[in-house]
C-alpha positions in Angstrom: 185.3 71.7 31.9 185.6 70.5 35.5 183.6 67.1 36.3 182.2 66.7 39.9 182.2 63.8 40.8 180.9 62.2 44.2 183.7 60.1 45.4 180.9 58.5 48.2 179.4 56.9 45.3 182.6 55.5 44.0 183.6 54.0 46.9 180.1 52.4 47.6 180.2 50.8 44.3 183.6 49.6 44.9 182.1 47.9 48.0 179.5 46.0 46.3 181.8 45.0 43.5 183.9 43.7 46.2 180.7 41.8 47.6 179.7 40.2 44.4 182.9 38.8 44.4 182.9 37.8 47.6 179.2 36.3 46.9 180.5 34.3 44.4 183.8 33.3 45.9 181.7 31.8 49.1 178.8 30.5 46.3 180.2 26.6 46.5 180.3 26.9 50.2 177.0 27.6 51.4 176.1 24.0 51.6 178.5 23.1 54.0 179.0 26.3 56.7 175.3 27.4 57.7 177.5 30.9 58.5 179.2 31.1 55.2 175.1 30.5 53.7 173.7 33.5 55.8 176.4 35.6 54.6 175.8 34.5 50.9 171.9 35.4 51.5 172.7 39.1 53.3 174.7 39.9 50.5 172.3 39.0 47.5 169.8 40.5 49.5 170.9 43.9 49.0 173.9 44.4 46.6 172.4 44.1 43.0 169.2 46.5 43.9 171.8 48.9 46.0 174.2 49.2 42.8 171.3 49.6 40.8 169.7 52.5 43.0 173.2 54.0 43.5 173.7 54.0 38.8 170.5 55.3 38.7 171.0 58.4 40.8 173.7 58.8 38.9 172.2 59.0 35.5 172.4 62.3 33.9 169.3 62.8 31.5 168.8 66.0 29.5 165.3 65.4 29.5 163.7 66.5 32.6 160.3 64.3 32.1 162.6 61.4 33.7 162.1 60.6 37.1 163.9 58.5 39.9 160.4 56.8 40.6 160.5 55.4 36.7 164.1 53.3 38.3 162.3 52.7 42.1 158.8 50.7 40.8 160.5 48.1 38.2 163.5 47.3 41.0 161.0 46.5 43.8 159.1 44.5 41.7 162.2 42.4 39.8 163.4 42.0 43.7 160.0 40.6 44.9 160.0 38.3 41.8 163.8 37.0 42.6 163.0 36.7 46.4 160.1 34.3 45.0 
């Protein structure tokens, strides 16, 4: 049984692991370097909801009734919430 696998999707989840690090790495330095801060703010803007679109289309459901959209509504709204 051969597996295929999307090796785009690998390598952008390799790239937002990388920024959560980085995120966190930079996190005690935001107070200090207004550049380091905007940096912090681009990448929690985007790399949570980003890995969590990318899992999701890669979820492999036997059940056809399942649909992306049931993944896109509850991510906008827990990102609205957090930007709040």
């Amino acid at each position: 049984m051969t597996k295929n696998r999307n090796y785009h999707f690998d390598n952008i989840k390799a790239f937002l692991i990388f920024l959560v690090v980085l995120g966190h790495y930079i996190e005690p330095l935001i107070h200090d370097v207004n550049s380091f801060k905007a940096l912090y703010l681009c990448i929690y803007s985007f790399h949570m909801p980003l890995f969590i679109f990318i899992s999701g289309n890669l979820l492999k459901i036997k059940n056809n009734k399942f649909k992306m959209s049931n993944l896109i509504i509850p991510t906008i709204i827990f990102q609205i919430i957090f930007s709040v």
